[in-house]
C-alpha positions in Angstrom: 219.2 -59.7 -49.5 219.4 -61.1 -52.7 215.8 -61.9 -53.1 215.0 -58.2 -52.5 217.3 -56.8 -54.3 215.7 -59.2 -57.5 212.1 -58.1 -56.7 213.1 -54.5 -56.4 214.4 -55.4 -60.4 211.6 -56.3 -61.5 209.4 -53.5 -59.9 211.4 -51.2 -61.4 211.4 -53.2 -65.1 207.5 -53.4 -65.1 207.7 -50.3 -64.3 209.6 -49.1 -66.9 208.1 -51.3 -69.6 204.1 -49.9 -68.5 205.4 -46.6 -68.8 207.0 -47.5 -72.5 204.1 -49.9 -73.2 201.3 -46.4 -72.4 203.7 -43.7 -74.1 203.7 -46.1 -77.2 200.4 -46.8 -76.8 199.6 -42.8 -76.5 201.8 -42.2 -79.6 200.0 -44.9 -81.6 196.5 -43.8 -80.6 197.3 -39.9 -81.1 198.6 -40.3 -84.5 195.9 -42.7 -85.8 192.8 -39.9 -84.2 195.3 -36.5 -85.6 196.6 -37.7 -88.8 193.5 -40.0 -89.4 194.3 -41.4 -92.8 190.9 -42.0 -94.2 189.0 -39.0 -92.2 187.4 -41.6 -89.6 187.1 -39.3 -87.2 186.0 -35.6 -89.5 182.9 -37.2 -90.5 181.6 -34.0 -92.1 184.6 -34.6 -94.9 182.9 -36.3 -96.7 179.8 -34.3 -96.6 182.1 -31.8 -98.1 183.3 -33.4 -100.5 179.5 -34.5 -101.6 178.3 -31.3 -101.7 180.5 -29.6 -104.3 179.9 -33.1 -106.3 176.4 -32.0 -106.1 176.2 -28.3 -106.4 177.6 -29.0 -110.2 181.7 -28.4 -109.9 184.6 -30.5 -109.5 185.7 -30.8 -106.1 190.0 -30.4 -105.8 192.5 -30.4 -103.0 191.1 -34.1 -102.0 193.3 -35.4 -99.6 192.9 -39.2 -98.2 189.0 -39.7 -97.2 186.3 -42.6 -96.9 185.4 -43.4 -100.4 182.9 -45.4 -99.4 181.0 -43.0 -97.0 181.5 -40.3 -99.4 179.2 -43.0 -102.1 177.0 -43.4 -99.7 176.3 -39.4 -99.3 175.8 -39.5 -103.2 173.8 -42.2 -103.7 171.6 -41.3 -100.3 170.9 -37.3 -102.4 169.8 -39.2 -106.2 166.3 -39.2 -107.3 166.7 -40.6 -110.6 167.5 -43.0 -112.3 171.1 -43.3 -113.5 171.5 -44.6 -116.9 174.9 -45.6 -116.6 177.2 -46.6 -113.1 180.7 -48.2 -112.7 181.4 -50.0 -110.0 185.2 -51.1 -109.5 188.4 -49.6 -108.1 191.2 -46.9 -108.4 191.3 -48.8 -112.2 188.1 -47.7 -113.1 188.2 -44.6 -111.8 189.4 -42.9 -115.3 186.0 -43.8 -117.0 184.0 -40.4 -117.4 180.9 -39.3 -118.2 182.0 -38.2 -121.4 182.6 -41.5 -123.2 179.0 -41.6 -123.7 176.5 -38.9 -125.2 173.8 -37.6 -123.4 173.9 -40.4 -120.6 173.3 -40.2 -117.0 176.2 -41.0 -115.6 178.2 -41.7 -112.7 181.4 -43.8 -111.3 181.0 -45.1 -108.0 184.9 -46.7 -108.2 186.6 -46.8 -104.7 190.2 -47.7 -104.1 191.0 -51.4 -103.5 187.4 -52.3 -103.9 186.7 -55.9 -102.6 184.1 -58.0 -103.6 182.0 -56.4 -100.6 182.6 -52.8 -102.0 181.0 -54.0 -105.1 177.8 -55.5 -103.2 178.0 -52.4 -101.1 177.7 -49.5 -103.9 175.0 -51.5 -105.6 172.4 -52.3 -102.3 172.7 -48.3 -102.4 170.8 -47.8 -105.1 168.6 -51.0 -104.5 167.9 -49.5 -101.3 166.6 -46.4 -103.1 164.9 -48.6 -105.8 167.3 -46.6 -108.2 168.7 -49.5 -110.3 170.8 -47.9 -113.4 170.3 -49.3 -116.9 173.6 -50.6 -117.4 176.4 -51.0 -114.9 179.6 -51.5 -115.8 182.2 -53.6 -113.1 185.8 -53.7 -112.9 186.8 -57.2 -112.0 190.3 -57.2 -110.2 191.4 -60.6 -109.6 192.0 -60.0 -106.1 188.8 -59.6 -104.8 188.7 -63.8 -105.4 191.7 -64.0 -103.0 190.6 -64.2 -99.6 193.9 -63.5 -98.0 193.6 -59.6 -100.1 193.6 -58.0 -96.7 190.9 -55.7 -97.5 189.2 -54.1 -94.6 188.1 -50.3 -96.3 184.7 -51.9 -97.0 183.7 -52.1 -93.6 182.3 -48.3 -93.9 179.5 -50.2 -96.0 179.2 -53.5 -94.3 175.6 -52.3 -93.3 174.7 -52.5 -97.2 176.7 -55.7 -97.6 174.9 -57.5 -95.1 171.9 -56.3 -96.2 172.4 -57.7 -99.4 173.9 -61.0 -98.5 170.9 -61.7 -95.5 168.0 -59.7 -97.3 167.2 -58.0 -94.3 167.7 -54.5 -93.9 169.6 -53.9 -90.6 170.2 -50.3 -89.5 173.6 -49.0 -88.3 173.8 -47.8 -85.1 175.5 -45.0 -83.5 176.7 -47.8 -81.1 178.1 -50.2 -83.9 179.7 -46.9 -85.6 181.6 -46.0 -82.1 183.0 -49.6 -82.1 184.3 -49.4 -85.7 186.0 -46.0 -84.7 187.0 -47.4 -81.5 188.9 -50.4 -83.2 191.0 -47.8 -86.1 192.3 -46.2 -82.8 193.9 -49.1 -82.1 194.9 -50.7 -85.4 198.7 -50.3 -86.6 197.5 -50.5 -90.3 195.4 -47.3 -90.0 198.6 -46.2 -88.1 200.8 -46.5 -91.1 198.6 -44.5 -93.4 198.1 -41.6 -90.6 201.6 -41.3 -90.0 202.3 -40.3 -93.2 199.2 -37.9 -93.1 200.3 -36.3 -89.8 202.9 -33.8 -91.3 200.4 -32.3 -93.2 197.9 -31.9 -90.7 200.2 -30.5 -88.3 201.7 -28.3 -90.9 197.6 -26.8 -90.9 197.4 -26.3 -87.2 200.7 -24.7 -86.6 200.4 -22.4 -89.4 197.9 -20.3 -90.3 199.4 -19.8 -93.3 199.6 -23.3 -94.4 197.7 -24.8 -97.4 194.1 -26.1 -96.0 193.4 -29.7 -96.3 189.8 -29.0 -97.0 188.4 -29.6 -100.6 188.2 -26.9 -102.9 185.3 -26.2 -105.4 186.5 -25.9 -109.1 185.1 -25.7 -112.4 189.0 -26.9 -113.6 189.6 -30.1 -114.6 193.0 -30.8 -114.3 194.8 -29.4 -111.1 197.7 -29.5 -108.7 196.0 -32.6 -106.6 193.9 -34.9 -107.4 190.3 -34.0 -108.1 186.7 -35.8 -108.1 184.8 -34.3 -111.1 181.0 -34.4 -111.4 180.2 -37.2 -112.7 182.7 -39.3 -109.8 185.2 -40.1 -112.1 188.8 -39.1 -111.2 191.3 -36.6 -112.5 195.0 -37.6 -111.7 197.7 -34.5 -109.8 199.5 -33.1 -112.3 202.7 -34.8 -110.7 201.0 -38.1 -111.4 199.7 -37.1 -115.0 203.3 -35.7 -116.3 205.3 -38.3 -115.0 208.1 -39.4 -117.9 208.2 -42.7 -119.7 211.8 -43.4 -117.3 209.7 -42.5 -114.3 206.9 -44.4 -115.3 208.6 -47.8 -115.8 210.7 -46.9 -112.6 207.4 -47.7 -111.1 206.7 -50.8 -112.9 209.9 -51.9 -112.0 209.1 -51.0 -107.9 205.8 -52.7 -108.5 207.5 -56.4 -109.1 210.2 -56.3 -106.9 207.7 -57.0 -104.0 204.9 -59.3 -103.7 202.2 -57.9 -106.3 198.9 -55.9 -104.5 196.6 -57.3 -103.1 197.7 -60.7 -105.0 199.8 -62.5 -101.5 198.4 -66.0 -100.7 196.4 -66.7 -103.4 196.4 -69.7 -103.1 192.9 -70.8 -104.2 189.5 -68.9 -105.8 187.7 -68.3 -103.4 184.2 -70.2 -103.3 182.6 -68.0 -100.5 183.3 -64.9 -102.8 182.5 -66.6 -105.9 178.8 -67.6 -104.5 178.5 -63.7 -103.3 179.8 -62.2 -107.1 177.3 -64.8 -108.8 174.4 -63.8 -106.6 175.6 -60.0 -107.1 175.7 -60.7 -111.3 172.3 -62.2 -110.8 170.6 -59.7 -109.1 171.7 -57.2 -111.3 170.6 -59.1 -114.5 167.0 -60.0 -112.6 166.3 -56.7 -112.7 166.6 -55.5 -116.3 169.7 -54.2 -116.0 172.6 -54.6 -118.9 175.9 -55.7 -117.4 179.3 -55.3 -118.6 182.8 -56.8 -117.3 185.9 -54.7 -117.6 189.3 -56.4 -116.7 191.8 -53.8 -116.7 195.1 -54.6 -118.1 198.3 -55.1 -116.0 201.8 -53.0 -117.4 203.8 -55.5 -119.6 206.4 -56.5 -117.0 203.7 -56.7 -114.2 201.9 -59.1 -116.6 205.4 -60.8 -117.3 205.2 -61.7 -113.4 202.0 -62.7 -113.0 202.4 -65.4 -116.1 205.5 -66.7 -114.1 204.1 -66.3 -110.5 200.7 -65.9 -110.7 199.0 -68.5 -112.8 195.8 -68.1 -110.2 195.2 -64.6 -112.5 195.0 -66.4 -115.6 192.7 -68.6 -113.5 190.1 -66.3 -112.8 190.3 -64.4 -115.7 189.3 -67.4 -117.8 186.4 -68.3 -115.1 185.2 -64.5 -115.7 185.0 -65.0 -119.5 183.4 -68.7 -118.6 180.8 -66.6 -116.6 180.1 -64.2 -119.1 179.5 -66.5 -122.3 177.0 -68.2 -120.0 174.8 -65.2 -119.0 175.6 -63.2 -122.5 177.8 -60.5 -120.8 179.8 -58.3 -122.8 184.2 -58.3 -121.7 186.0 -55.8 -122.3 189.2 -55.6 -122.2 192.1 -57.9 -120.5 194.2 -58.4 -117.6 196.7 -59.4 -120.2 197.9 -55.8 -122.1 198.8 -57.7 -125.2 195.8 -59.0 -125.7 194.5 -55.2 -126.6 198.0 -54.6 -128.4 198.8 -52.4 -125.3 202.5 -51.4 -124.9 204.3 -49.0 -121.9 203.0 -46.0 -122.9 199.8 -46.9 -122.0 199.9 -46.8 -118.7 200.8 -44.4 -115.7 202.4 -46.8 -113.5 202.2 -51.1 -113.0 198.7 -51.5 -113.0 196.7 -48.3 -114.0 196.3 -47.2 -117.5 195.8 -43.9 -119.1 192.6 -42.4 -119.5 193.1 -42.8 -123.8 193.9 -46.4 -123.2 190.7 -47.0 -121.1 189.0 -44.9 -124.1 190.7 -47.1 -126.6 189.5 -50.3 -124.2 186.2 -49.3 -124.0 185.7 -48.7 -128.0 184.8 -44.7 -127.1 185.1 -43.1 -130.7 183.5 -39.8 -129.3 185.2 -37.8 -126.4 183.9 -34.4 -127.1 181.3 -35.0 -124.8 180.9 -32.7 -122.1 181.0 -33.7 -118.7 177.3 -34.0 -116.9 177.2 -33.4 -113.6 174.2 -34.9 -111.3 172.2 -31.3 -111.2 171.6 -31.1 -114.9 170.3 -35.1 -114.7 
C-alpha cells in the first residue's frame, strides 16, 4: 500500500515539474522570439536602418538591433573607396565625419566589440577589395581577456573565419537557422528581451503607441538615440543632458561591481594577441595608415583599475610596445590623466564626450559638415 501510494507521488511530482519545466520553457522561448533584444528574428531591421543611412539622412527612433548585420548591409552597398574608417566600440562611436575636412568617412563601431568584431568589419571591406586609407581602432583592453563573455560577434563569424583560415566560406541559410535556433534558448538573450518586451507589446496592443521602427531625419540631436550618415552616433537627449551629480552617480554604479567586460582577467590572452597582430599586419601590408585610440576610463573607474586591475596597465603598455615597433601613431590613454582629463569629460564610467574625443584626437576644426555615403 505504501509502495503505491509512493509511486503515485512521484507520478504526480514529475508531473508537475514537466508541466513547470514546459510553461518556463514556453515563457523563456516566447520572450526571447517577441521581445528579441537584438532584432534576431526581424531581419529586415536592419535593412531599415541601412537604407535611410544610405538614402543621405540620419536614421532616429533606433531601438536595440544587430550592429554587426546592420555593418555588413553597409559595407555590402559601398563602391568606393573610403578614405577614412573606425573600427572599435560604443567608445568610438562619438568620432564623426566632421573632425576631418573633405574626407570619406565612416565609423563602423559596434557595442562591446571583441577582437573578432574588429577582424569582422575589416574582411568586409577586404572582401569588396575596398581597403580605406587610414583606419583608426579603438583598442579596449578587454578584447585581450578571454573570459570577456562576448558572443555579439557571432553575426560576423563568417568574415572572421574567413580572415583567420583565408578561405572564404559562405553562410548558409542552414548555419543562420542554428544560430537563431540557439538565442531561442539562451537566458542571456533572455535578459536583454525581457526588458524589450514592454515596449513591443505596448506596439501591438495599441495602435496608438510610439512605433519601434526607425525614423528618417535630417536632425541631429533627438529624443533617442540616432545613427547619422556617416555611422557615427548621436546620444538621447536624456543621456546628453544628464547633470554632473547624475553623471558621477554612474561612475559610482560602475565600481561597485566587477568592471565590464574586465571579470577573470587573469592573463593576455596569446590566442587573441596572434589574431590582433595578424589583423595590424594585414592592414599595414596593404598601404593602409593605422592609428590606435585607447579611450580613457572616468577618474574613479581608473582609480579601480590601478588598485584591481593592473592586467590594464598591462596591455596598455604592450599596445604602445606594438606601436613603437611598427611606427603607429596612439592616441589617447586609458589613463584620463594622462590627457589632463577631469569629470566633466565624460558621460558616464567609461565613455567620454564627444569634445573630449575632439580634444583626444587633436581636431582643431569642427565646422565640418557631416558627409553622408551618397555625396562620396
Amino acid at each position: 500500500m505504501n509502495l503505491y501510494i509512493f509511486n503515485f507521488d512521484m507520478k504526480k511530482f514529475v508531473l508537475k515539474t514537466s508541466i513547470f519545466s514546459i510553461l518556463i520553457l514556453t515563457f523563456l522561448v516566447s520572450t526571447n522570439y517577441l521581445g528579441d533584444s537584438a532584432n534576431l528574428f526581424k531581419s529586415s531591421y536592419e535593412k531599415k536602418i541601412s537604407k535611410i543611412i544610405l538614402s543621405g539622412h540620419n536614421a532616429t527612433n533606433i531601438s536595440n538591433y544587430d550592429e554587426r548585420k546592420f555593418q555588413r548591409e553597409i559595407v555590402g552597398h559601398l563602391d568606393d573607396r573610403p578614405d577614412i574608417v573606425v573600427m572599435g566600440s560604443s567608445r568610438t562611436m562619438l568620432i564623426k565625419s566632421t573632425f576631418f575636412k573633405d574626407k570619406k568617412f565612416f565609423n563602423n563601431s559596434v557595442s562591446a566589440a571583441s577582437i573578432e568584431d574588429l577582424i569582422g568589419v575589416f574582411q568586409l571591406y577586404k572582401a569588396k577589395n575596398l581597403y580605406p586609407k587610414k583606419i583608426f581602432i579603438g583598442i579596449d583592453p578587454w578584447i585581450f581577456n578571454k573570459n570577456n563573455g562576448k558572443v555579439h560577434w557571432k553575426s560576423l563569424k563568417r568574415e572572421y573565419n574567413n580572415f583567420i583560415t583565408g578561405k572564404v566560406v559562405k553562410e548558409t541559410k542552414e548555419s543562420i537557422l542554428n544560430d537563431k535556433t540557439k538565442q531561442l534558448f539562451s537566458f542571456s538573450y533572455f535578459q536583454a528581451s525581457l526588458d524589450k518586451l514592454p515596449d513591443v507589446l505596448e506596439e501591438k496592443l495599441d495602435s496608438t503607441a510610439r512605433s519601434l521602427d526607425p525614423v528618417a531625419t535630417n536632425e541631429i540631436n533627438n529624443t533617442g538615440n540616432t545613427k547619422l550618415v556617416d555611422g557615427s552616433l548621436s546620444y538621447r537627449k536624456e543621456y546628453r543632458d544628464a547633470t554632473k551629480r547624475q553623471i558621477l552617480i554612474k561612475a559610482h554604479q560602475y565600481i561597485k561591481v566587477k568592471l565590464y567586460a574586465l571579470e577573470e582577467f587573469e592573463e593576455i590572452s596569446p590566442k587573441v594577441v596572434t589574431e590582433f597582430n595578424k589583423l595590424c599586419e594585414e592592414i599595414l601590408e596593404n598601404n593602409v595608415d593605422l592609428v590606435f585610440f585607447l579611450a580613457p576610463y572616468h577618474p574613479l573607474v581608473y582609480q579601480k583599475i590601478e588598485n584591481e586591475y593592473q592586467i590594464v596597465l598591462e596591455v596598455e603598455n604592450m599596445i604602445l610596445q606594438y606601436a613603437k615597433e611598427h611606427n603607429i601613431e596612439v592616441l589617447s590613454s586609458y589613463d584620463p590623466l594622462k590627457s589632463n582629463l577631469t569629470e566633466d569629460d565624460f558621460y558616464d564610467g567609461m565613455h567620454s564626450k564627444e569634445n573630449t574625443i575632439k580634444k583626444l584626437m587633436k581636431v582643431k576644426d569642427d565646422n565640418n559638415p557631416y558627409i553622408p555615403i551618397s555625396d562620396w
